[in-house]
N, C-alpha and C positions, 0 to 999 in steps of 0.2 A: 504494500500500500504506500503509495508516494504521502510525502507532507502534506500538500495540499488537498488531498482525500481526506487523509484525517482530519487536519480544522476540518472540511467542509463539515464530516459527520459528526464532529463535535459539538459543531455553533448546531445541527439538526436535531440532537441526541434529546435534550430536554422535550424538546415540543413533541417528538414522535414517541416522545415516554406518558408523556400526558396526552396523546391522541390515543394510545395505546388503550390509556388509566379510564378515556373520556373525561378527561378534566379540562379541555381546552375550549374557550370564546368559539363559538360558530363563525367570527371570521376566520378564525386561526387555524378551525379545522379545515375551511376551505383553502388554506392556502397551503397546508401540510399536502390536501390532494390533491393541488395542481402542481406542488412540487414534485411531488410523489410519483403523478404518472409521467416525468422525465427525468425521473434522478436513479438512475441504477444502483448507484452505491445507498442512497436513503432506503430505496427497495429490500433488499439486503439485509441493511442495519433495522427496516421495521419487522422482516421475518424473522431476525432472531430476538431481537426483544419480544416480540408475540413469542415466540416457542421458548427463548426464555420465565417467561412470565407464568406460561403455562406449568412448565415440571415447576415452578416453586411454589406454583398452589396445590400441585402433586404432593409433591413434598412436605409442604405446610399441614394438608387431608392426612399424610401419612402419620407424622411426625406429632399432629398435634401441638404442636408449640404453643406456651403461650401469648399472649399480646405483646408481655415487657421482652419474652424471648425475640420475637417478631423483631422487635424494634431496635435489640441490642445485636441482632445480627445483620440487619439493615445499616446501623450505622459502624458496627466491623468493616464491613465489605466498603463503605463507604471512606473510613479510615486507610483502609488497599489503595482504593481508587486514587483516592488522592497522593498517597506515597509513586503511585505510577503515571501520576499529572491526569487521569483521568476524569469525566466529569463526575460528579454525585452520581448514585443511584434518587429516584423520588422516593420519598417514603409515604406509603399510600395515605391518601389524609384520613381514610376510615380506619386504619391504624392508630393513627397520634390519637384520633376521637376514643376510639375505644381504651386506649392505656389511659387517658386521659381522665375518662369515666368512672375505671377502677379505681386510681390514684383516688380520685374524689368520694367515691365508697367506703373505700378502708379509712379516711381521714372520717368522716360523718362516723364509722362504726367504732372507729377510736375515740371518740369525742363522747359519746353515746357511754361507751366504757369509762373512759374518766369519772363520768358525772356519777355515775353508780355509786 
């Protein structure tokens, strides 16, 4: 892969992680597909994200992890990434929500036990 492959899929990597997620503005998704159907190397980079994505919710079904596991292994791989100049991985937002919820559960259920 020349240099200039990689930026290009670099600068593409985010949006086509969140076109992926469906997390992108409907104009944004229009212009991921008009990219999309003239960019070979984006082509590419979006089938292995899709088949990446897929085995880790394989894996996830299998594995059972939980959310904080979910999260701490999300930002390991993201701590690689960046040692290798790589972009972030996204971390899905129903992720952050759900650890997020918990966190706020066990705090109410500890509070709850305090007052006892």
């Amino acid at each position: 892969m020349t240099r200039e492959t990689r930026e290009h899929l670099e600068r593409w990597l985010d949006r086509l992680m969140a076109y992926v997620e469906g997390t992108l503005p409907k104009p944004d998704v229009e212009e991921v597909q008009r990219h999309l159907a003239s960019c070979h190397a984006c082509q590419v980079l979006l089938e292995n994200i899709q088949r990446l994505r897929e085995q880790l919710q394989v894996l996830e079904s299998e594995l059972r992890l939980s959310p904080e596991a979910r999260l701490r292994l999300y930002q390991r791989l993201n701590e690689e990434r960046r040692k290798r100049g790589d972009a972030p991985l996204t971390i899905p937002q129903a992720l952050l929500e759900e650890v997020r919820r918990q966190a706020l559960d066990a705090t109410e259920a500890t509070e709850e036990e305090v007052k006892k």
